[in-house]
C-alpha positions as CSV (number, residue, x, y, z in Angstrom):
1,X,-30.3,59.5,-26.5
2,X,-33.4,57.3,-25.1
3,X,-32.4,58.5,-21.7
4,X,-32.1,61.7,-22.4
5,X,-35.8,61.7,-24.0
6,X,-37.2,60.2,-21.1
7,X,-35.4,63.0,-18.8
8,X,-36.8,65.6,-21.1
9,X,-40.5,63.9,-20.9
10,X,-39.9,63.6,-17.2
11,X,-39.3,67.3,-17.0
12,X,-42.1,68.0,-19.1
13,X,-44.6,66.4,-16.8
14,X,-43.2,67.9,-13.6
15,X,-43.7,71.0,-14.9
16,X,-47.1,70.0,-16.5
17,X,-48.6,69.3,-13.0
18,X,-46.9,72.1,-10.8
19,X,-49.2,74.2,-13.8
20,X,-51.6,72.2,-12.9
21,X,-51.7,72.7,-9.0
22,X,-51.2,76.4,-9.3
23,X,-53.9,76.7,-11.9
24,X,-56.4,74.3,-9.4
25,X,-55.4,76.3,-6.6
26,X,-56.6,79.6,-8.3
27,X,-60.2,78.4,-9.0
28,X,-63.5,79.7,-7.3
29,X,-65.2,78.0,-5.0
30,X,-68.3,77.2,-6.1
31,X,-70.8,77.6,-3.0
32,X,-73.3,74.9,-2.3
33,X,-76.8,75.7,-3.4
34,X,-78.3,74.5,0.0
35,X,-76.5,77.0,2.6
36,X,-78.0,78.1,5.6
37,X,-79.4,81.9,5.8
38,X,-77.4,84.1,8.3
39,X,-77.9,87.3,9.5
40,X,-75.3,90.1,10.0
41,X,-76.0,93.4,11.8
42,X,-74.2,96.7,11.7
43,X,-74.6,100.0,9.6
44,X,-75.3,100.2,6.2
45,X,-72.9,102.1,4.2
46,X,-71.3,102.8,1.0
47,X,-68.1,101.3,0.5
48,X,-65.8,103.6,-1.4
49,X,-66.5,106.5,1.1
50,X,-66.0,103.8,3.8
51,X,-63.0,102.2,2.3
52,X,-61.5,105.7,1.1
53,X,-62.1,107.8,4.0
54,X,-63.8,106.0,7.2
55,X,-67.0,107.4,5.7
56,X,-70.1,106.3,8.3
57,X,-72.6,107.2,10.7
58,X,-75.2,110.7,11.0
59,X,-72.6,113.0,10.2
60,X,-71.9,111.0,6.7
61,X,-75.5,110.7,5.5
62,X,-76.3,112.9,2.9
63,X,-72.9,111.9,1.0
64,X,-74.0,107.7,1.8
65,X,-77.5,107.9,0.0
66,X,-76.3,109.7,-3.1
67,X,-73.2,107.2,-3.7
68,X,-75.3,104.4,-2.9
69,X,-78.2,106.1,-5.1
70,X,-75.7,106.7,-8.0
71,X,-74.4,102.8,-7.8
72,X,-72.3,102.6,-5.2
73,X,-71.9,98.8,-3.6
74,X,-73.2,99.1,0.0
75,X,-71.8,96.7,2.8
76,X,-72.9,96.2,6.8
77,X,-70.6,96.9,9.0
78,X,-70.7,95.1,12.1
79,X,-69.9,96.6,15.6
80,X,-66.9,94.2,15.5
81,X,-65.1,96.2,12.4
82,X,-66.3,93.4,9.7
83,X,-67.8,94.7,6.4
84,X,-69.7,92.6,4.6
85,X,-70.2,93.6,1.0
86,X,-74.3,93.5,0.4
87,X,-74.9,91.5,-3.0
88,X,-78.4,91.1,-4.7
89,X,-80.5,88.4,-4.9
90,X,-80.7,88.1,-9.0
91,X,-84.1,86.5,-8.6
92,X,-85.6,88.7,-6.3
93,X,-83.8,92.5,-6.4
94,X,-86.6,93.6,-4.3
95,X,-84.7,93.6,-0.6
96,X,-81.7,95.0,-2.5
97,X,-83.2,98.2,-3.9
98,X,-85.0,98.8,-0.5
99,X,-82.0,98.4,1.5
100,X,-80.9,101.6,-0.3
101,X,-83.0,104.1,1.6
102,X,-81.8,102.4,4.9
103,X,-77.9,104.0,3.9
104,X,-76.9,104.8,7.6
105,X,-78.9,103.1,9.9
106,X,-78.4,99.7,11.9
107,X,-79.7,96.7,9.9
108,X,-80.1,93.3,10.6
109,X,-79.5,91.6,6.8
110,X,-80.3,88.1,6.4
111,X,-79.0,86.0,3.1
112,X,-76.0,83.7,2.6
113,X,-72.9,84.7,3.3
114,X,-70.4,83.4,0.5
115,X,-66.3,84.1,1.3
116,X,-64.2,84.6,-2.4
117,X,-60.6,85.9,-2.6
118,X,-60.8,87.7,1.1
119,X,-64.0,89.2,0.0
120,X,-67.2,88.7,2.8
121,X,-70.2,89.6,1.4
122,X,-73.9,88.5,1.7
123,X,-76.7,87.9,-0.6
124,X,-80.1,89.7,0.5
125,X,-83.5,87.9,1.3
126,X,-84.6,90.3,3.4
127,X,-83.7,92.9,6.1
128,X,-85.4,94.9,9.5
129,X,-84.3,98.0,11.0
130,X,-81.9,97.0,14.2
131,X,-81.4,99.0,16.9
């Protein structure tokens, strides 16, 4: 009976710490608050047209601003086929809501880049036309 107690508490525990790892394993990482700014050129675009439909570039314009304009998340896509999902800067929106009107044009975006789940995005500071 006392052995078969301590199996059963043995058991318990194993499976108490595999939860454990799996549950520690599935936690954010929390980025540190000193990071270096980077900066990431491409195009701007909208992401759903861009995700559903290869949506970019001249011909794709009119269709980018109003998605992006009606809430749309906009990312910068870089001549090597990354996007980067553009994220706003809660204490200064400012770059964010001016990127808008830049919707399919070359960018150079500068923030901190933060990785999450497979997700690349980048926090704005600032931005400048690229060519």
């Amino acid at each position: 009976m006392k052995s078969g107690i301590i199996g059963l508490v043995m058991a318990a525990s194993i499976v108490f710490a595999v939860a454990a790892n799996a549950h520690e394993d599935s936690k954010h990482v929390v980025t540190p608050s000193k990071q270096v700014a980077t900066t990431v050129k491409g195009e701007l675009v909208d992401t759903g047209c861009y995700l559903g439909h290869v949506g970019k570039g001249e011909s794709h314009l009119s269709c980018a601003t109003m998605c992006v304009n009606l809430g749309m998340p906009m990312g910068i896509l870089t001549r090597k086929g990354a996007l980067y999902l553009v994220t706003m800067n809660h204490d200064n929106p400012d770059a964010y809501n001016k990127l808008k009107t830049m919707v399919g044009k070359n960018v150079a975006v500068t923030g901190h880049v933060n990785r999450r789940s497979g997700m690349t995005g980048i926090e704005i500071e600032s931005f400048k036309p690229a060519g």
